[in-house]
PLY file of the C-alpha trace (Angstrom):
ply
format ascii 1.0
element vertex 122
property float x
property float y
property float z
element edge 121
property int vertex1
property int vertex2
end_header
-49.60 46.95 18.76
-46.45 44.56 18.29
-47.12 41.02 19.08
-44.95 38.10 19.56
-45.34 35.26 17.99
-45.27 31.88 19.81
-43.37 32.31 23.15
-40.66 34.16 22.34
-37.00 33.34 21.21
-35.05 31.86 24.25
-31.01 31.93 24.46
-29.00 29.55 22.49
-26.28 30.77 25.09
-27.08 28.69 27.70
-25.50 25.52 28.83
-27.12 22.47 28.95
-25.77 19.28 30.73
-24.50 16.26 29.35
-26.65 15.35 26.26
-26.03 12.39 24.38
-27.79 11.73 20.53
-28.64 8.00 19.37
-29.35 7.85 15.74
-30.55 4.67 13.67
-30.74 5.04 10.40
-32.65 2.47 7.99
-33.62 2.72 4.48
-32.69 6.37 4.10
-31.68 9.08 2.47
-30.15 12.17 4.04
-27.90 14.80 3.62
-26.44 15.33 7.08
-26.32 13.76 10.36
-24.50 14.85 13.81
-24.72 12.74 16.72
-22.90 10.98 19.47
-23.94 7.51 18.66
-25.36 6.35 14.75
-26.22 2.77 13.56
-26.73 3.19 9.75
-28.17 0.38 7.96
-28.58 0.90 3.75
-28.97 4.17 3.26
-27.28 7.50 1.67
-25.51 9.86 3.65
-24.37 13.13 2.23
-21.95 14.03 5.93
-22.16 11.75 9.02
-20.03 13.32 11.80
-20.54 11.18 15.07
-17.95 9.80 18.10
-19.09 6.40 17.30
-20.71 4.83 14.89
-21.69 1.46 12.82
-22.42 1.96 8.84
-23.45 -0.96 6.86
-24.07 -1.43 3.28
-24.16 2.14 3.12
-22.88 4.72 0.93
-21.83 8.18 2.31
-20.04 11.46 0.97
-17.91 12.16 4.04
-17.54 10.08 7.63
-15.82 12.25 10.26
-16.17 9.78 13.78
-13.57 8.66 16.54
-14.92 5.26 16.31
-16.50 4.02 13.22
-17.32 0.17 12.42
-18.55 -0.48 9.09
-19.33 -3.48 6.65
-19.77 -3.06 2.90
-19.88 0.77 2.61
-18.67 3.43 0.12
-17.69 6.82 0.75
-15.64 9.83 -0.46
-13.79 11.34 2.22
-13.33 9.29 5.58
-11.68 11.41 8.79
-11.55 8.68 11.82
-8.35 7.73 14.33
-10.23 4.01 14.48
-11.48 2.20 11.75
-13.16 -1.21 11.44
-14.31 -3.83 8.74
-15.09 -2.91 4.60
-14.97 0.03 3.52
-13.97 1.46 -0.01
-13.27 4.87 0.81
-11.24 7.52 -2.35
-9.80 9.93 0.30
-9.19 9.11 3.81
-6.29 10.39 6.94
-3.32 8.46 5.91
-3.51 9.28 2.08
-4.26 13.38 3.08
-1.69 13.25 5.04
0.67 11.39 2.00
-0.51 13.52 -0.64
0.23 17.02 1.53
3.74 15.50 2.63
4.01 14.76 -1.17
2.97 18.57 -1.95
5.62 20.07 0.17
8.11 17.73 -0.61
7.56 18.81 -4.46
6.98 22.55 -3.01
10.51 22.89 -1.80
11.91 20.85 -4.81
10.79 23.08 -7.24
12.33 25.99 -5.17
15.79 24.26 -5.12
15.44 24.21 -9.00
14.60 27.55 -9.20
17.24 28.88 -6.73
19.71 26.79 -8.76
18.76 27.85 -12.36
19.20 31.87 -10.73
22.56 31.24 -9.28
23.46 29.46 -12.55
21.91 31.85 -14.92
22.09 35.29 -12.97
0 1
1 2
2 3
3 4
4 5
5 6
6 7
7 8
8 9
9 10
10 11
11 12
12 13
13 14
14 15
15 16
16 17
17 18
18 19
19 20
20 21
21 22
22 23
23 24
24 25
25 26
26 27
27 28
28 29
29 30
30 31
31 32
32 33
33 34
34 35
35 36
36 37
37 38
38 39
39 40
40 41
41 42
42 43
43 44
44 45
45 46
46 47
47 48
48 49
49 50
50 51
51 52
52 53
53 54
54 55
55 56
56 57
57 58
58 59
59 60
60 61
61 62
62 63
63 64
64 65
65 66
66 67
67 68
68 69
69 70
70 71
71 72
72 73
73 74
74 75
75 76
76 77
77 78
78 79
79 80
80 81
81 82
82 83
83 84
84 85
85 86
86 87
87 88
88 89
89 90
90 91
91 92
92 93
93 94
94 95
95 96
96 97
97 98
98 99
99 100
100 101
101 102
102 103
103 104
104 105
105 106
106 107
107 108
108 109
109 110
110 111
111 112
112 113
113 114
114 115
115 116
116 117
117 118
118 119
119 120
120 121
């Protein structure tokens, strides 16, 4: 005989209401955190992807948030419309956005050449 174990799986289908996620975060270490709210306080992020959020004296890999406050922290990639306080960051929206204008740009330069040394050469 077949027999289930624990109660069964239930639907991930269905719709829940309105559910809002408070993290706090202090003293840790972890690789990734989604939530609508977080309030980091020295620890290691590997991906924090929130609405809003406050990071301090933190370090994290990537910050993706709509609102994100944050004093003394380090990270690698940083994706937010609002940004507030310290933060040393090696990749965030506006320099994307100047290095893939920059790519194009060089894109269709090198294609002038190119159309330029056939016409000149063929």
């Amino acid at each position: 005989m077949a027999n289930d174990n624990g109660t069964g799986a239930q639907d991930s289908s269905e719709e829940y209401g309105e559910v809002t996620t408070r993290l706090s975060l202090d003293r840790s270490a972890i690789r990734r955190v989604q939530a609508d709210e977080v309030d980091i306080s020295k620890s290691a992020v590997g991906v924090a992807s929130f609405d809003r959020g406050t990071i301090r004296q933190s370090s994290a890999g990537a910050v993706i948030g709509r609102s994100v406050a944050m004093d003394e922290v380090k990270t690698g990639i940083l994706i937010s419309p609002v940004v507030r306080g310290d933060v040393h960051t090696l990749l965030d929206m506006r320099s994307a956005v100047a290095i893939g204008f920059g790519m194009v740009l060089g894109k269709v330069f090198l294609a002038g050449i190119r159309a330029a040394v056939r016409r000149v050469t063929g």
